[in-house]
C-alpha positions as CSV (number, residue, x, y, z in Angstrom):
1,X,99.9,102.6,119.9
2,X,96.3,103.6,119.0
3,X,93.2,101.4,119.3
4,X,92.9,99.5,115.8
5,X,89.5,99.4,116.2
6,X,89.6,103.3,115.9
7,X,91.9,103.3,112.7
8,X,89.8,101.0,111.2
9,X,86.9,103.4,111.7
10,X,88.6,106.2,111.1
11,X,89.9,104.6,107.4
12,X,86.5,103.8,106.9
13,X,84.9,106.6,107.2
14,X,87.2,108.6,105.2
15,X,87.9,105.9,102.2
16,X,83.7,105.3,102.5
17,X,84.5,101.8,102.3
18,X,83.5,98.9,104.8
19,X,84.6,96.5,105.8
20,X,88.4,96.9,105.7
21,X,90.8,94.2,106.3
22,X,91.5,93.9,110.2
23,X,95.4,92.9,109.1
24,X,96.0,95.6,106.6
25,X,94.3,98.3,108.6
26,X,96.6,97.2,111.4
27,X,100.2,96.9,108.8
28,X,99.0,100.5,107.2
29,X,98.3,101.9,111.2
30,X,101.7,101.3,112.2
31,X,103.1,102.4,108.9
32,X,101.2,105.6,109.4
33,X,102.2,105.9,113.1
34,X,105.8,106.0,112.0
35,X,105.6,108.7,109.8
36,X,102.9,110.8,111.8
37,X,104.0,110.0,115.3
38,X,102.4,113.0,117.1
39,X,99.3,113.7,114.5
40,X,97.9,109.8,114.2
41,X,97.0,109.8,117.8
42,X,95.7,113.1,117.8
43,X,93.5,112.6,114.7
44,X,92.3,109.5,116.2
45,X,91.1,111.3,119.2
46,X,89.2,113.8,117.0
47,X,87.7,110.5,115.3
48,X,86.6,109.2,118.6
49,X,84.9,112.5,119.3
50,X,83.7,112.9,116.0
51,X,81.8,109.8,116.8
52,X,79.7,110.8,119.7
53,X,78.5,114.3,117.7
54,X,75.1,113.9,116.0
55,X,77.0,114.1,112.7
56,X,80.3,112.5,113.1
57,X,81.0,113.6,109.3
58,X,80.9,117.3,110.4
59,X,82.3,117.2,113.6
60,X,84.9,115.2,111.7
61,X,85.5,117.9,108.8
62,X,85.3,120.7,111.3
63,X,88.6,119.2,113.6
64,X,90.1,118.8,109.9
65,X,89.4,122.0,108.3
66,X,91.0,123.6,112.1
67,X,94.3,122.0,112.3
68,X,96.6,121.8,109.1
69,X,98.6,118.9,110.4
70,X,95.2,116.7,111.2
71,X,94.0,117.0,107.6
72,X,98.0,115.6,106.2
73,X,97.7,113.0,108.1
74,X,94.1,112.3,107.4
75,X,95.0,112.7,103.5
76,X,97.9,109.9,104.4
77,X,95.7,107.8,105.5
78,X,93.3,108.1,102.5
79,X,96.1,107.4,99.8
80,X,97.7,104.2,101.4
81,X,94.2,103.0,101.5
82,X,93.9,103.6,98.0
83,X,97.8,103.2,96.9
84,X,99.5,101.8,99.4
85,X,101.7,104.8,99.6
86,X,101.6,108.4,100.8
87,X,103.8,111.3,101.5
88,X,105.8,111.6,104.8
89,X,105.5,115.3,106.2
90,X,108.7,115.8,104.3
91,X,107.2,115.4,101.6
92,X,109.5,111.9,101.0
93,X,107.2,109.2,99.9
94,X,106.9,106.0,101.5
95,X,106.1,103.1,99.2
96,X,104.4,100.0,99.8
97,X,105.2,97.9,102.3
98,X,104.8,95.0,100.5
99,X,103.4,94.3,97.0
100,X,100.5,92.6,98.8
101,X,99.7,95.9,100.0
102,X,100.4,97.4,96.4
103,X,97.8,95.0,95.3
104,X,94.9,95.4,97.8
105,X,95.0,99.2,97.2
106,X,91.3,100.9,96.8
107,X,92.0,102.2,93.9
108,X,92.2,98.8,91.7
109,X,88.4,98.4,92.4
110,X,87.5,102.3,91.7
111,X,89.1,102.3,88.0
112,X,88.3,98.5,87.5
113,X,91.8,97.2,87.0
114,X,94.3,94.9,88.1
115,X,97.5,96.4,89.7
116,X,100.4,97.4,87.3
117,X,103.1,94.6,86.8
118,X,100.3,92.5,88.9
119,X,99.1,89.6,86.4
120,X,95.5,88.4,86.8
121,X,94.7,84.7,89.0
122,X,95.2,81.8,87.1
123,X,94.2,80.2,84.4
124,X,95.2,83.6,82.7
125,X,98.9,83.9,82.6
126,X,100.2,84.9,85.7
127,X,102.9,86.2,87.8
128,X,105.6,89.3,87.0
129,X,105.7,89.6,83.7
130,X,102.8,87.7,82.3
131,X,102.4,90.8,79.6
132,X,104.6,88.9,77.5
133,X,102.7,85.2,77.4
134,X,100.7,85.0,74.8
135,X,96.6,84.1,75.9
């Protein structure tokens, strides 16, 4: 398997968000890995050479906007960042992992909500279905 360290880097870089969680970059790497067997390592290379160009976000962009199968699997990477899922190269979808993952998704922070069918922290009602408790 890849370096986490580089995943990690690579997701943020490409979600512009940092820190990111050491365990779910590592659950969303392997994830990823499995889907994109052959590209993840390869993009991760391009990463680590993006890296030691004077503008990593070029060098970066360039290795994407040269290999098709590079930018899928760096647009994977983005949405399970943000969703927790993303679209297999067969265009299947893979869903969460786990509803923890459903619920750390970017995304929640970017449109300043909380997760469908995933209740506020106590005191406020709680849990699965907490739509139907009255405040």
């Amino acid at each position: 398997m890849p370096p986490t360290a580089d995943f990690r880097g690579l997701s943020e870089h490409l979600t512009g968000t940092a820190p990111l969680d050491a365990q779910l970059s590592d659950a969303f790497q392997q994830r990823v890995l499995a889907a994109y067997p052959a590209d993840l390592p390869r993009l991760l290379t391009a990463w680590t050479t993006a890296t030691g160009a004077p503008d990593p976000g070029t060098a970066l962009q360039d290795a994407l906007d040269a290999d098709a199968a590079l930018a899928l699997t760096a647009r994977a990477v983005i949405t399970v960042w943000y969703t927790g899922l993303f679209a297999r190269p067969d265009e299947t979808t893979d869903p969460p992992g786990t509803s923890a993952q459903w619920r750390s998704g970017l995304i929640w922070s970017v449109i300043e909500a909380h997760p469908g069918s995933a209740a506020p922290q106590p005191p406020q009602p709680s849990g699965y279905g907490y739509w139907t408790q009255h405040p």
